[in-house]
N, C-alpha and C positions, 0 to 999 in steps of 0.2 A: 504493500500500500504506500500510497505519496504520503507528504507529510500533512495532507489535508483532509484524506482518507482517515488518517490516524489521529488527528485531532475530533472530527467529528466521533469516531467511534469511542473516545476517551469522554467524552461531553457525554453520551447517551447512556454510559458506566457510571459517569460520576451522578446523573437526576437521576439513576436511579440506587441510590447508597444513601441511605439514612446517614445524614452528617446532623450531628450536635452543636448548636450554638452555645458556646460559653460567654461571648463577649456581650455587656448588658447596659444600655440607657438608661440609669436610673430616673433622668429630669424626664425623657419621650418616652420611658416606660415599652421599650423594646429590647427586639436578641438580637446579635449582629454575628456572622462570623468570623473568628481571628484567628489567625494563620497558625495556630496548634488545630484544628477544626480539619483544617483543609490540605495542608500539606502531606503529610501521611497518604492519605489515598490518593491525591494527584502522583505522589513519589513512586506509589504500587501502580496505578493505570500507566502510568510514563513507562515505566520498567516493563510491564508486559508490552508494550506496545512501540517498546526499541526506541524511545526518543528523548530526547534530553532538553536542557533550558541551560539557558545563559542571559542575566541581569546585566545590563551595565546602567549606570547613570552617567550624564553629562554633566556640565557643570551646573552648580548648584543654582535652584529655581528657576530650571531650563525642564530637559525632560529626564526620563525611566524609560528603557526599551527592555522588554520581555520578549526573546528569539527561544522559539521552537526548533528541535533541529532534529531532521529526519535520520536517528544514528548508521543507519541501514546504509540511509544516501545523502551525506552530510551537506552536501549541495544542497541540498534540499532542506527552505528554514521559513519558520512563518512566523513573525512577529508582531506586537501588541505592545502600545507607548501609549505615555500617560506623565501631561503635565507634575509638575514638581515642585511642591508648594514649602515655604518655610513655613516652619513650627515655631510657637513662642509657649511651652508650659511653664507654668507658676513653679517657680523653685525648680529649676531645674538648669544644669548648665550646657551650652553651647552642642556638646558632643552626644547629650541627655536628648538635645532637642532633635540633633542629627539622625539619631537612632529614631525617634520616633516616627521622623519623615520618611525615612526606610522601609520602616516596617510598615507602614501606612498605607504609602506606595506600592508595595509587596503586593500585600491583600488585595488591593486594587484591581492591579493586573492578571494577577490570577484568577480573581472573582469575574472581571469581566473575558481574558480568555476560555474559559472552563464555563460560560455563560451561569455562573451558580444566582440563582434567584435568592436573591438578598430583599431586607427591609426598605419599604420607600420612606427614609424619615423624614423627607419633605411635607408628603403629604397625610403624614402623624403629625406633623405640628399645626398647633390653632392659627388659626388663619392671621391673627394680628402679629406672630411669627414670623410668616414667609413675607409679608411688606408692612410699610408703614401703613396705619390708618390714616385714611383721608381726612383731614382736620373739615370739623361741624362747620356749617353755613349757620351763620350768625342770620337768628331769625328775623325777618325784614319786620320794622312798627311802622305804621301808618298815621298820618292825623285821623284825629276823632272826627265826626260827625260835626259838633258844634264847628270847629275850626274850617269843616267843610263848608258848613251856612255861612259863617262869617265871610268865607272865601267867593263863594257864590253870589253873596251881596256887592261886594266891591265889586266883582266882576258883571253884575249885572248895573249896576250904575256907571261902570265905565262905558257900558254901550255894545259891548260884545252880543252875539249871539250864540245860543249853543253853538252851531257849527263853528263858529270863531275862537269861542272859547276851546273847544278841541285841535284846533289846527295851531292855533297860540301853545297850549300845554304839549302837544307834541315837537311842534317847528322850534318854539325855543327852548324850552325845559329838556324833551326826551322824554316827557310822559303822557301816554295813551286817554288816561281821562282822570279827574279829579282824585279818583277813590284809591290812585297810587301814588298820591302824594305823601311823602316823607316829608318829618318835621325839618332836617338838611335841606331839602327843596322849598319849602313853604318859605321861607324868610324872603328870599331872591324872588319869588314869583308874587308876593303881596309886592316888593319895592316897584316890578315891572307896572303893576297894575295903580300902585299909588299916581308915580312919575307920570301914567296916562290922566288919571285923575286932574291931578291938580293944574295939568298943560288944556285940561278941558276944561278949568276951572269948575271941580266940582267939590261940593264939602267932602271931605275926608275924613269927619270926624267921627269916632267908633270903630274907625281901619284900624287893626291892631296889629300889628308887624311882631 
């Protein structure tokens, strides 16, 4: 068999071997496999199946190459890479962290050569986990009703008609009609209507700005 003959049939041995999870998510509350798990039987399927591995890494947080090689027909080699992340654990030094990234790595590429069906932890975590939540829309307030009469008054002493009055609160403000007036808006739009006022010389007294 080539070396891809041989890897499939090492895949189809290993789904079906009861392998044991030791490794454990205590915060996501899951099993993970770690490479005492898995290596042992990939070491025996390899061996019946004549073929070997060779790890190399490049330079550091570059990549991991995992080569397949067909011992039968050494030309013959099928490999699996996988980015190379630094490690930073709490108390631990430099050489602590190195090892970690290794063995990390390791599991990695084996798990995804040997297709082994691992835990999705992504989608075990709560949703406000996987991204930020989208900060609340601050609830819109409106003027009251009274504020609306009062508005309405001035606006009907200045001469407006409805239709005017609507093509005015959209054309200048940016508002559709009266009943989405904000207290922010209302100041600027009583001065528009004053300014018309008093240039038409009408009493303005009770306009409450």
């Amino acid at each position: 068999m080539n070396i891809y003959e041989k890897m499939q049939a090492m895949r189809c041995a290993m789904q079906n071997t009861k392998l044991k999870k030791s490794g454990k998510n205590k915060f996501a509350g899951y099993e993970y496999f770690e490479l005492q798990d898995i290596i042992p039987t990939i070491n025996k399927l390899m061996a019946e199946n004549k073929v070997s591995t060779e790890l190399s890494f490049g330079d550091y947080n570059e990549q991991a190459v995992l080569k397949f090689i067909n011992a039968e027909k050494p030309d013959e080699t099928m490999q699996f890479t996988c980015p190379v992340k630094p490690a930073s654990l709490k108390g631990c030094h430099e050489i602590q962290n190195l090892g970690a990234v290794i063995t990390y790595t390791r599991r990695y590429l084996y798990v995804n050569a040997f297709e082994i069906v691992e835990h999705d932890a992504l989608d075990s975590m709560p949703m406000d986990s996987k991204a930020p939540a989208k900060p609340q829309q601050a609830k819109v307030v409106y003027i009251s009703d009274a504020l609306r009469q009062t508005l309405g008054k001035a606006v009907a002493e200045s001469g407006y008609t409805p239709g005017k009055i609507t093509e005015y609160l959209l054309t200048v403000h940016g508002i559709a009609n009266s009943k989405m007036i904000t207290p922010m808006k209302l100041k600027p739009i009583m001065q528009d209507i004053t300014e018309k006022l008093v240039q038409d010389q009408i009493d303005v007294t009770g306009v409450v700005l």
